[in-house]
Backbone as JSON Lines, residues from 0, in Angstrom:
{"i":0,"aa":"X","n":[83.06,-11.46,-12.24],"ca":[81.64,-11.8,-12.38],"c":[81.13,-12.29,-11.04]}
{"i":1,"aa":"X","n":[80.17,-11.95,-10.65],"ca":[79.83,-11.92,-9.26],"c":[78.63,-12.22,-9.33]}
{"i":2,"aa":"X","n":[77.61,-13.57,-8.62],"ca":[76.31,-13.53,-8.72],"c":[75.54,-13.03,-7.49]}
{"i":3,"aa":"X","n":[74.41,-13.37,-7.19],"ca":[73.56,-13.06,-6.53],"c":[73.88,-13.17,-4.99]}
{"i":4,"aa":"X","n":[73.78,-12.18,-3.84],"ca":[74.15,-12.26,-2.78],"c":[73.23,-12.95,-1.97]}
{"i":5,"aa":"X","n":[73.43,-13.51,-0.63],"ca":[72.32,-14.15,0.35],"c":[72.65,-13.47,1.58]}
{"i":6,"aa":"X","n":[71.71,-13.48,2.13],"ca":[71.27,-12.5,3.68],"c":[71.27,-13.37,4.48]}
{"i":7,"aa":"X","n":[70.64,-13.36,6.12],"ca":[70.56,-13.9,6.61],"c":[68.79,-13.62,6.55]}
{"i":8,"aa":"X","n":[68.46,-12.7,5.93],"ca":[66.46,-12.56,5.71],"c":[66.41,-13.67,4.54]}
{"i":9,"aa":"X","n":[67.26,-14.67,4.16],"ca":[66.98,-15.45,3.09],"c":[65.55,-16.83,3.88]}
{"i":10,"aa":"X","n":[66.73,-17.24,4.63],"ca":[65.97,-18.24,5.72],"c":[65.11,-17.78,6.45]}
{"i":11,"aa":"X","n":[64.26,-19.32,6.67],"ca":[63.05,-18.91,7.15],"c":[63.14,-20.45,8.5]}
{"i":12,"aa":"X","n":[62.72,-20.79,9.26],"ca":[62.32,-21.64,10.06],"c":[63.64,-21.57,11.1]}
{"i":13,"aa":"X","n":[63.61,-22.43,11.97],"ca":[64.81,-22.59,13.28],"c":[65.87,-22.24,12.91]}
{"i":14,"aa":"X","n":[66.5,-21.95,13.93],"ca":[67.84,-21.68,13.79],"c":[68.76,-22.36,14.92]}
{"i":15,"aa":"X","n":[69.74,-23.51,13.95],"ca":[70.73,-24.16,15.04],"c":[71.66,-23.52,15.54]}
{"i":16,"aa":"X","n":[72.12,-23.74,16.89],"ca":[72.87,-22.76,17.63],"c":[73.79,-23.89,17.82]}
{"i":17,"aa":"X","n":[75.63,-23.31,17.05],"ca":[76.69,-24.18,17.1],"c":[77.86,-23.45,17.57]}
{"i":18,"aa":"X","n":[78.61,-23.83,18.32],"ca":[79.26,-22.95,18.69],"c":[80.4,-22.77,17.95]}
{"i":19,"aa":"X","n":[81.55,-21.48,18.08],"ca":[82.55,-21.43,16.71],"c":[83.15,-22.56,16.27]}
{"i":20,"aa":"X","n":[84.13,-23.54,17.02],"ca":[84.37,-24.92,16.96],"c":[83.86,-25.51,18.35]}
{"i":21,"aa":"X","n":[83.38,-26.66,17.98],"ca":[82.54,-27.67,18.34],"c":[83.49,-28.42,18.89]}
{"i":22,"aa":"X","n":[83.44,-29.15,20.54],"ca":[84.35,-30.15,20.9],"c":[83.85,-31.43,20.06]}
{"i":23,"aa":"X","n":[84.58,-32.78,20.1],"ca":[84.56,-33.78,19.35],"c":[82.76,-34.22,19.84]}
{"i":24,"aa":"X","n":[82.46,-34.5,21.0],"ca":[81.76,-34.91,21.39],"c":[80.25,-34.52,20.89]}
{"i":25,"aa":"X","n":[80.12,-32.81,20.79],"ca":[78.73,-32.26,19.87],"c":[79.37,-32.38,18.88]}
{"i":26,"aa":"X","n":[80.2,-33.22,17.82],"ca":[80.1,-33.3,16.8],"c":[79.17,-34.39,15.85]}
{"i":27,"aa":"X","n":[79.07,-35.14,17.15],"ca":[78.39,-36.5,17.14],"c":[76.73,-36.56,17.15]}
{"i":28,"aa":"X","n":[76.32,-35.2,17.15],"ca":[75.02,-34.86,17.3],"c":[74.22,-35.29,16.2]}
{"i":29,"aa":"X","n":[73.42,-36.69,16.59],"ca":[72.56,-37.18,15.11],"c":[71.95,-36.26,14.07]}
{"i":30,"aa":"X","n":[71.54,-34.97,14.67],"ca":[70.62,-34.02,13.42],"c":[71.52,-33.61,12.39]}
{"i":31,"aa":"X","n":[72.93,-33.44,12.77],"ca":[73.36,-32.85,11.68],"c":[73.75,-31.62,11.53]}
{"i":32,"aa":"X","n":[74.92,-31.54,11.06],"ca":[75.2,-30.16,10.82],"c":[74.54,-29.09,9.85]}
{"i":33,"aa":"X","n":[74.05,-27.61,10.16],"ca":[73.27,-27.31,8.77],"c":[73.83,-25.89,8.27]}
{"i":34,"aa":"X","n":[74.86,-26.35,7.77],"ca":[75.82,-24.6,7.37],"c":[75.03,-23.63,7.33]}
{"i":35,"aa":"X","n":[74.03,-23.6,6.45],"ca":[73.2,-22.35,5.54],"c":[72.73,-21.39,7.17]}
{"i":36,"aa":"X","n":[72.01,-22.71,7.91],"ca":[71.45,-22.1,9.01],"c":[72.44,-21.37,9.77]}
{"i":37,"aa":"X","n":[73.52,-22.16,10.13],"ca":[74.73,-21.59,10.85],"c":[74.99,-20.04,10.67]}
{"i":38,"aa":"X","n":[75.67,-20.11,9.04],"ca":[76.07,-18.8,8.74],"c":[74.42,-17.85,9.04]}
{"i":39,"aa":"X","n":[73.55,-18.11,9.07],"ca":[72.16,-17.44,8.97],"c":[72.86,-16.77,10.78]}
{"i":40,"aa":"X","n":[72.96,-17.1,11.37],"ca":[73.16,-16.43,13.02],"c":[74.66,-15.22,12.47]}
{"i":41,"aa":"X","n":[75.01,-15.19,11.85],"ca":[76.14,-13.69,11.59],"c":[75.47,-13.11,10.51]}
{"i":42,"aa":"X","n":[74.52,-12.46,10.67],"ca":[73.88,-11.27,9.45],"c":[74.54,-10.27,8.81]}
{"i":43,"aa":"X","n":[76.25,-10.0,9.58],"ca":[76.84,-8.88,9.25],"c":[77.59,-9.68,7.89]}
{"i":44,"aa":"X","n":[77.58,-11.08,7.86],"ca":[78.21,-11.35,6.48],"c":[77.7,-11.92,5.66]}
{"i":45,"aa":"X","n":[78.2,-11.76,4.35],"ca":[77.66,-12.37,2.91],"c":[78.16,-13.28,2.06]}
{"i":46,"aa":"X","n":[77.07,-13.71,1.75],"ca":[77.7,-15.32,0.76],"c":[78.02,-14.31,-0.91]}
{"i":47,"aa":"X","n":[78.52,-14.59,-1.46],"ca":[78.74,-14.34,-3.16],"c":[79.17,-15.34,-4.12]}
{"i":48,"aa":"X","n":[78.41,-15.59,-4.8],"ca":[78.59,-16.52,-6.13],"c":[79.35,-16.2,-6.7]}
{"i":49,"aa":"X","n":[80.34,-16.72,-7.29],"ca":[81.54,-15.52,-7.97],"c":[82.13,-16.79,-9.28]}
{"i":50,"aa":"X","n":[82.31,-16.87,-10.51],"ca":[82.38,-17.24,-11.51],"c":[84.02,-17.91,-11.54]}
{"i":51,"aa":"X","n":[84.76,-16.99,-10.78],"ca":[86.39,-17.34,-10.68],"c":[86.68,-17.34,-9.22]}
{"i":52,"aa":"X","n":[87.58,-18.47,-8.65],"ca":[88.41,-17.99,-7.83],"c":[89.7,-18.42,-7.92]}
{"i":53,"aa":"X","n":[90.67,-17.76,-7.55],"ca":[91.71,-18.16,-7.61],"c":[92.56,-19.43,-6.84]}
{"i":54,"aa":"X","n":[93.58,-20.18,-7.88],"ca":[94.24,-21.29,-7.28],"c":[93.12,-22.32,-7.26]}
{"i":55,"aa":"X","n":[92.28,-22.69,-7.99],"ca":[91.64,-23.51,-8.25],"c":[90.46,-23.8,-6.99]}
{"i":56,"aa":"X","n":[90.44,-22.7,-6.23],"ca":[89.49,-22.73,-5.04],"c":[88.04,-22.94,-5.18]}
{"i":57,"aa":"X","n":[87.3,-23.66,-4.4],"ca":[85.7,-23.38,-4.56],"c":[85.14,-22.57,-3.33]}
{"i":58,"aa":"X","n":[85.33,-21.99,-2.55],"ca":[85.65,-21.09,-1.88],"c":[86.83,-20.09,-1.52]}
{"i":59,"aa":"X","n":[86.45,-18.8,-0.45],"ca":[87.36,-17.8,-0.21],"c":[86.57,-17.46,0.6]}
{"i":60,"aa":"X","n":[87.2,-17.05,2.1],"ca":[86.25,-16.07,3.16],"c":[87.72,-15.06,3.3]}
{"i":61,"aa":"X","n":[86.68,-13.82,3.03],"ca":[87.48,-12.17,3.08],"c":[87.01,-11.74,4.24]}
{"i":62,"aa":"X","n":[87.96,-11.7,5.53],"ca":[87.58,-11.04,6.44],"c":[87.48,-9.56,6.37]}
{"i":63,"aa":"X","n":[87.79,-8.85,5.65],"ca":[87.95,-7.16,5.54],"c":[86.68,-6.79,5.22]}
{"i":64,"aa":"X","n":[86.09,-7.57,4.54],"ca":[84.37,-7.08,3.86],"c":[83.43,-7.92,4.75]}
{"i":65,"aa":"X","n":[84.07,-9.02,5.12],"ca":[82.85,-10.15,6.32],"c":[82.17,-10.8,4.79]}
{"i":66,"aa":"X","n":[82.8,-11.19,4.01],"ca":[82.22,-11.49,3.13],"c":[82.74,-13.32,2.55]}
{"i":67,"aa":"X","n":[82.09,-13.71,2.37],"ca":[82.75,-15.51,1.52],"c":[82.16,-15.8,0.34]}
{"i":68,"aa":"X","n":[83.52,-16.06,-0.81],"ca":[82.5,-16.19,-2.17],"c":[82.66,-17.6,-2.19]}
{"i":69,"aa":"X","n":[82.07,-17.98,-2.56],"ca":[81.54,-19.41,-3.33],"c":[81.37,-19.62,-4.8]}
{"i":70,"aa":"X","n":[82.13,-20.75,-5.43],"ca":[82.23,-20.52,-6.82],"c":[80.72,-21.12,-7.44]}
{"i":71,"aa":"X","n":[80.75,-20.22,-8.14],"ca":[79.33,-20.41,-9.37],"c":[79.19,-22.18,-9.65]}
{"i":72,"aa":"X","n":[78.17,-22.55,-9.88],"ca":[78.43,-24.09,-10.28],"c":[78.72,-25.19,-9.83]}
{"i":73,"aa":"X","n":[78.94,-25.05,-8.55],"ca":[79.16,-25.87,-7.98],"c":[77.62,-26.89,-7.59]}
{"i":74,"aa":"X","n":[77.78,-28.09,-7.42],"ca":[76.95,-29.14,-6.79],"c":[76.42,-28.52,-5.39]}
{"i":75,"aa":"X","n":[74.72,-29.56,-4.46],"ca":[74.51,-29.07,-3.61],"c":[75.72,-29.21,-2.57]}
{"i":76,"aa":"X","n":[76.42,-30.49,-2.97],"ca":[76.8,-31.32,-1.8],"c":[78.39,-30.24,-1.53]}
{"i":77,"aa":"X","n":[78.85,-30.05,-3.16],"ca":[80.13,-29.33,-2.99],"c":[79.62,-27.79,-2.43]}
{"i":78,"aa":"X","n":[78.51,-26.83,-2.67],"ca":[78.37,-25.9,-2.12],"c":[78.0,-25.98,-0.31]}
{"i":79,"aa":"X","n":[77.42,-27.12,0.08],"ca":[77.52,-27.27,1.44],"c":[78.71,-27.64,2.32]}
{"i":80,"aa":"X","n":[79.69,-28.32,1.33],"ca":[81.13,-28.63,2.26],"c":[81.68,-27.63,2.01]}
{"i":81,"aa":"X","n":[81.76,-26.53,0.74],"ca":[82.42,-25.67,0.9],"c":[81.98,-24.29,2.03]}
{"i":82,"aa":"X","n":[80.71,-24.19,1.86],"ca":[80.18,-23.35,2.96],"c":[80.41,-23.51,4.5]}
{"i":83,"aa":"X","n":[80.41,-24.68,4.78],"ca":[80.79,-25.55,6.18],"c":[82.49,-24.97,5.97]}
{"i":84,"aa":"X","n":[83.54,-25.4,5.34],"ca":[84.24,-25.12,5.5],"c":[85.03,-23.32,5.57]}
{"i":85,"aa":"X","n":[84.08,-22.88,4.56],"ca":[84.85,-21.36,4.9],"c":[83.73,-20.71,6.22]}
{"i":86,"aa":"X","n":[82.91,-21.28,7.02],"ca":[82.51,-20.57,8.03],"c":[83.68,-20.82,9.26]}
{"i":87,"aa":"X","n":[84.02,-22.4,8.89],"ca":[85.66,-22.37,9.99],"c":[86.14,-21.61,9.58]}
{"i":88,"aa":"X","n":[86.71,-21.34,8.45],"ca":[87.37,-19.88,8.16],"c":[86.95,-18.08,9.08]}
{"i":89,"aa":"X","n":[85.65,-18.03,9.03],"ca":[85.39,-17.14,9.17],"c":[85.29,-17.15,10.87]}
{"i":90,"aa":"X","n":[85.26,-17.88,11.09],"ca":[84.43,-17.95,12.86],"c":[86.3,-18.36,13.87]}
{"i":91,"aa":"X","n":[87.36,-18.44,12.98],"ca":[88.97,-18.78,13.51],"c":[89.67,-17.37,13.39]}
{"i":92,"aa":"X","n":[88.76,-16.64,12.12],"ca":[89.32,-15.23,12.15],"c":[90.53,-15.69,11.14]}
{"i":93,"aa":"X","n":[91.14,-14.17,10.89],"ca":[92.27,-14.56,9.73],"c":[93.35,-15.34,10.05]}
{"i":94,"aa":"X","n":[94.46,-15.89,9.31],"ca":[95.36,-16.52,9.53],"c":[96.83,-16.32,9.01]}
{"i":95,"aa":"X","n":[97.89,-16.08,9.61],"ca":[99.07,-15.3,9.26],"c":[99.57,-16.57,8.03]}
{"i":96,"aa":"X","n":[100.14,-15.97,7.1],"ca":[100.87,-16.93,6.12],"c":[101.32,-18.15,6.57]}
{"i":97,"aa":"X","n":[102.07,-17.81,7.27],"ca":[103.02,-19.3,8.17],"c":[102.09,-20.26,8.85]}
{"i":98,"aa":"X","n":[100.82,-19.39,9.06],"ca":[100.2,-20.96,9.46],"c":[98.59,-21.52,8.5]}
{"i":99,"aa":"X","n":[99.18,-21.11,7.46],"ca":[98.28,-21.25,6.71],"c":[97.57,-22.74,6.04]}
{"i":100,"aa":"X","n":[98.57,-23.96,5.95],"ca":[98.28,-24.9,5.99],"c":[97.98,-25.25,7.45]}
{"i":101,"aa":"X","n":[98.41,-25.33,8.36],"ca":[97.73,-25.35,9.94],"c":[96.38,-25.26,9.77]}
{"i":102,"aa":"X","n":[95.94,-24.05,9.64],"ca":[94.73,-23.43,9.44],"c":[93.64,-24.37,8.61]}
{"i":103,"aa":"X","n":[94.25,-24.59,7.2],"ca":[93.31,-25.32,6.08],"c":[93.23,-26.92,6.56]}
{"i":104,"aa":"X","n":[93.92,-27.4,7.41],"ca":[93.97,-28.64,8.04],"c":[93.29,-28.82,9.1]}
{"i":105,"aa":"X","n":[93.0,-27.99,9.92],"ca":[92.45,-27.89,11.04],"c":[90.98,-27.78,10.96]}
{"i":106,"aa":"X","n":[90.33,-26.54,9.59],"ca":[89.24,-26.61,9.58],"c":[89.1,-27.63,8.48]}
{"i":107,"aa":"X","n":[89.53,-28.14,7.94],"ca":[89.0,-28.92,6.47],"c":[88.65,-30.43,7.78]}
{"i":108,"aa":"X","n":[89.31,-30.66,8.77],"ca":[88.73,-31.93,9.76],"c":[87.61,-31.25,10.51]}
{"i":109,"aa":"X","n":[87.87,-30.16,10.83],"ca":[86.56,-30.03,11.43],"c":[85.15,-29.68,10.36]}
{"i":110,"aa":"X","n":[85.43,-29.43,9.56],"ca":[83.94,-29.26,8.73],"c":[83.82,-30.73,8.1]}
{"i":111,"aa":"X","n":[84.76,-31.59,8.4],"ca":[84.07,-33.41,8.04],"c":[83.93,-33.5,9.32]}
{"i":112,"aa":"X","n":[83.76,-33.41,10.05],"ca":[83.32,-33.72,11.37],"c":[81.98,-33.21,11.82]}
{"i":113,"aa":"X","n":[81.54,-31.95,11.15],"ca":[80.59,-31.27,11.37],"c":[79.73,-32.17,10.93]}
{"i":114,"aa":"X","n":[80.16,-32.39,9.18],"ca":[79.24,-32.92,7.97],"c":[78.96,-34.45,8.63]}
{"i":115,"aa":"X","n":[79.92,-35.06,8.76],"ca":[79.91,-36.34,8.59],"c":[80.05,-36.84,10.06]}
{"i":116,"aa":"X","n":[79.12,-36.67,11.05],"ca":[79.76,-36.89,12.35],"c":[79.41,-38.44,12.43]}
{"i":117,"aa":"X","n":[78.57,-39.1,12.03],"ca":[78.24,-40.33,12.25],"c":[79.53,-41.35,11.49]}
{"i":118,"aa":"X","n":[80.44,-41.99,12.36],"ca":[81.13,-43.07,11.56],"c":[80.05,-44.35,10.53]}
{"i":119,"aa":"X","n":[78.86,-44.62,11.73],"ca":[78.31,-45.78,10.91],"c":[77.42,-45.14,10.3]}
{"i":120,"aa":"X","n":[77.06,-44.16,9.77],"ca":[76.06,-43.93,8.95],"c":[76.88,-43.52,7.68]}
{"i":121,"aa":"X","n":[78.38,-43.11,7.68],"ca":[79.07,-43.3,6.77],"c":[79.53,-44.78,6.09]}
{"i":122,"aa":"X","n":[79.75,-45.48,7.2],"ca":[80.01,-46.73,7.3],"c":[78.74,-47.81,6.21]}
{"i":123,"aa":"X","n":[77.71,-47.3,6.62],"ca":[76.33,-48.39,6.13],"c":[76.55,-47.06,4.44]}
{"i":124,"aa":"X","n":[77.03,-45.94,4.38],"ca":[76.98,-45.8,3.17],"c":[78.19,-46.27,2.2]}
{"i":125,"aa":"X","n":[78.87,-46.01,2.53],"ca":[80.16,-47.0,2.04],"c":[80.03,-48.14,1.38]}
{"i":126,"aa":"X","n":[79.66,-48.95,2.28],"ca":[78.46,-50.43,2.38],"c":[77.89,-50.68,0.96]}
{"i":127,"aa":"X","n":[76.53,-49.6,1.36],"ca":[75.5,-49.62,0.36],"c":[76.02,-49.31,-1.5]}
{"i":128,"aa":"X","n":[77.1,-48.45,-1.47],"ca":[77.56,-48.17,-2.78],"c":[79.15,-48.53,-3.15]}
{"i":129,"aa":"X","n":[78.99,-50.07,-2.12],"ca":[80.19,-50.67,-2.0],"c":[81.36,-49.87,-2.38]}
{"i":130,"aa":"X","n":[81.64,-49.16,-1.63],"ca":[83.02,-48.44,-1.3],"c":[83.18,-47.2,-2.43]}
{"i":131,"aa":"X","n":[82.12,-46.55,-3.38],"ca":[82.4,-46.01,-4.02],"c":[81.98,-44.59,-3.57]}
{"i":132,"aa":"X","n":[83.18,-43.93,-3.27],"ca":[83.78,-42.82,-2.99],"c":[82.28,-41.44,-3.57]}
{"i":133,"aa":"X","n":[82.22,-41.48,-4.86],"ca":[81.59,-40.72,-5.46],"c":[80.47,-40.65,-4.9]}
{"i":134,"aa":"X","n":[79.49,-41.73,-4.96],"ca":[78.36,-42.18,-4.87],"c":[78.05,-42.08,-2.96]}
{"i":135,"aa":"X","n":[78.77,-42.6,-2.3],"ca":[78.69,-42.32,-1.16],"c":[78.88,-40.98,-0.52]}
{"i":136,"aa":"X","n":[79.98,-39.99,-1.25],"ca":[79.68,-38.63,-0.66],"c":[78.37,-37.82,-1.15]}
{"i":137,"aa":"X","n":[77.97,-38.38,-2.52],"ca":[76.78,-37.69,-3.08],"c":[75.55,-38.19,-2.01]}
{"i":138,"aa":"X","n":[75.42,-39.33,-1.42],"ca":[74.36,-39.34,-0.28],"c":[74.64,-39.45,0.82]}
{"i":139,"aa":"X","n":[75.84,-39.0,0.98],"ca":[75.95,-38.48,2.85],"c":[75.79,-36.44,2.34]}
{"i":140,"aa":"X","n":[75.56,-36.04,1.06],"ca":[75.5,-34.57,0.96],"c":[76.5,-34.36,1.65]}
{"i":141,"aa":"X","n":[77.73,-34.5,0.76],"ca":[79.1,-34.18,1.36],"c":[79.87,-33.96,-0.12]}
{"i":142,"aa":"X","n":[81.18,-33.41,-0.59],"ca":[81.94,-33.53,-1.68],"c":[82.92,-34.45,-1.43]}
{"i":143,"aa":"X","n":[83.64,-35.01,-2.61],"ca":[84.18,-36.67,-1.93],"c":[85.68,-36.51,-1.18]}
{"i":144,"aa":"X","n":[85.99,-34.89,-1.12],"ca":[87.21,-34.4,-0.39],"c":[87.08,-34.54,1.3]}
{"i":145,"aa":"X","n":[85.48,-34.23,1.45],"ca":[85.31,-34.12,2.84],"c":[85.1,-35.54,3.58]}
{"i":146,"aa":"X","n":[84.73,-36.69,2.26],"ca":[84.31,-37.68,2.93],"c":[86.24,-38.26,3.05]}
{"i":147,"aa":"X","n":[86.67,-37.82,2.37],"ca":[88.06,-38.89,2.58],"c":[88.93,-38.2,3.85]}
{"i":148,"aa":"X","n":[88.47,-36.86,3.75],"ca":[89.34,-36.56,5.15],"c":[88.56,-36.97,6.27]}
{"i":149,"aa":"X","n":[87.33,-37.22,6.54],"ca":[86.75,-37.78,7.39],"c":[87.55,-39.59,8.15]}
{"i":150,"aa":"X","n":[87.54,-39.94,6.63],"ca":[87.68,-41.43,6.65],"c":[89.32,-41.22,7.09]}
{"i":151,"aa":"X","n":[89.94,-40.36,6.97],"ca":[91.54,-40.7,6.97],"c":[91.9,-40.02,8.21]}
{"i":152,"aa":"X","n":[90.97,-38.99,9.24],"ca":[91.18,-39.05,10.16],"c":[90.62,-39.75,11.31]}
{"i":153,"aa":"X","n":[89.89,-40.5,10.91],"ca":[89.08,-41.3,12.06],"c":[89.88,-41.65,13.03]}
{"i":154,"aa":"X","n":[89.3,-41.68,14.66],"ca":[90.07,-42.22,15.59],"c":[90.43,-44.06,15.35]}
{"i":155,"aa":"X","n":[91.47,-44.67,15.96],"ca":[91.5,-46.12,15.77],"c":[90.6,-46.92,15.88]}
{"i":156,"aa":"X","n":[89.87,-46.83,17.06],"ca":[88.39,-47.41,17.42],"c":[87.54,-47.41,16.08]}
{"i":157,"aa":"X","n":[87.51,-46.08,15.69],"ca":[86.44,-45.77,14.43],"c":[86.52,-46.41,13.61]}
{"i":158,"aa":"X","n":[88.01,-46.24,13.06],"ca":[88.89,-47.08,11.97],"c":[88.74,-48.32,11.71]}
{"i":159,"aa":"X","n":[88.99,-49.4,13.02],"ca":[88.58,-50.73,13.21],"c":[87.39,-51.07,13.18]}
{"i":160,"aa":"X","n":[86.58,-50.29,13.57],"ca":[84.95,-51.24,13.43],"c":[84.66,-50.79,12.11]}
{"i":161,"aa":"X","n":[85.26,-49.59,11.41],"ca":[84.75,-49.57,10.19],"c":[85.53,-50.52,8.97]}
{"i":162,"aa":"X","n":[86.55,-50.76,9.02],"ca":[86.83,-51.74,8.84],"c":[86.35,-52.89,8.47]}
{"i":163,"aa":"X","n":[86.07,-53.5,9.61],"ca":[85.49,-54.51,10.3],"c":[83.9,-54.94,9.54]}
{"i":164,"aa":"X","n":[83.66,-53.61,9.56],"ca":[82.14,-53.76,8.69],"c":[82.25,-54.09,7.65]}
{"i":165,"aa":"X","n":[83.08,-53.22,6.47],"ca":[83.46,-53.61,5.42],"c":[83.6,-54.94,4.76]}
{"i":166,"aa":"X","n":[84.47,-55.08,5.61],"ca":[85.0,-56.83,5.42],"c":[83.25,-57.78,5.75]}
{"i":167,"aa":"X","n":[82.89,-57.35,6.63],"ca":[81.96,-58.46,6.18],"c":[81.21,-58.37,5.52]}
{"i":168,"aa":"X","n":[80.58,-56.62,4.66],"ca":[79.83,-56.95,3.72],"c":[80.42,-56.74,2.42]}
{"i":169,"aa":"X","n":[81.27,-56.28,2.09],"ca":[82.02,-56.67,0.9],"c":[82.84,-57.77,1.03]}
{"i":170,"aa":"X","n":[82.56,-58.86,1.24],"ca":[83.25,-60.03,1.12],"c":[83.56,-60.49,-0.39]}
């Protein structure tokens, strides 16, 4: 079961220009990462809604067709981390078996990095919905997979002042 396809004639207004992976430093870019737009700059491929995927996936990018399905049903926040994440897929090119966790590790940090580049604006959300996981990825528009790999790879610096924050407002 397969739903409705998207173009790149879907979008309408600017278009952000990101490069395939991003050094750490433009990750930090206050506007934000904006998948939809992203994938909008490769017109030769297609999004698909697709009802099943296998292994419990909410994405799949098929390089043979240039194509990435996305499972039916999903939330905004889970269809934008998953989209962010299979365009690392698509923009690393395929990946031989053996390095296949390599691969899903490599981009699953970089699409929280994309999403979530601000430590303290994660930080003041954390805060605000005192540490609850759910509630805080639902308003950073993130799924709560991307916010924990965010949080679990932070550099030490990051780590400590976020920390640090914590403690003083959840006292």
């Amino acid at each position: 079961m397969t739903g409705p396809e998207w173009s790149r004639s879907d979008l309408s207004g600017p278009h952000h220009m990101f490069p395939a992976m991003l050094p750490r430093v433009a990750c930090r870019d206050h506007r934000g990462h904006h998948p939809w737009r992203h994938i909008g700059l490769y017109p030769d491929w297609t999004i698909k809604f697709v009802g099943r995927l296998p292994d419990g996936r909410l994405g799949l990018t098929i390089h043979a067709s240039k194509t990435i399905l996305i499972l039916a049903g999903l939330t905004q926040a889970q269809r934008r981390s998953t989209l962010c994440h299979e365009v690392g897929h698509m923009l690393r090119g395929p990946a031989s078996v053996c390095r296949e966790l390599y691969e899903e590790s490599l981009v699953e940090r970089q699409a929280a990095r994309l999403l979530l580049p601000s430590v303290r604006r994660v930080g003041h959300a954390l805060a605000y919905h005192h540490a609850d996981y759910k509630k805080t990825a639902d308003d950073l528009w993130t799924d709560e997979n991307l916010l924990n790999v965010r949080l679990s790879t932070l550099p030490p610096k990051d780590r400590e002042w976020l920390r640090h924050q914590m403690d003083l407002i959840l006292l």
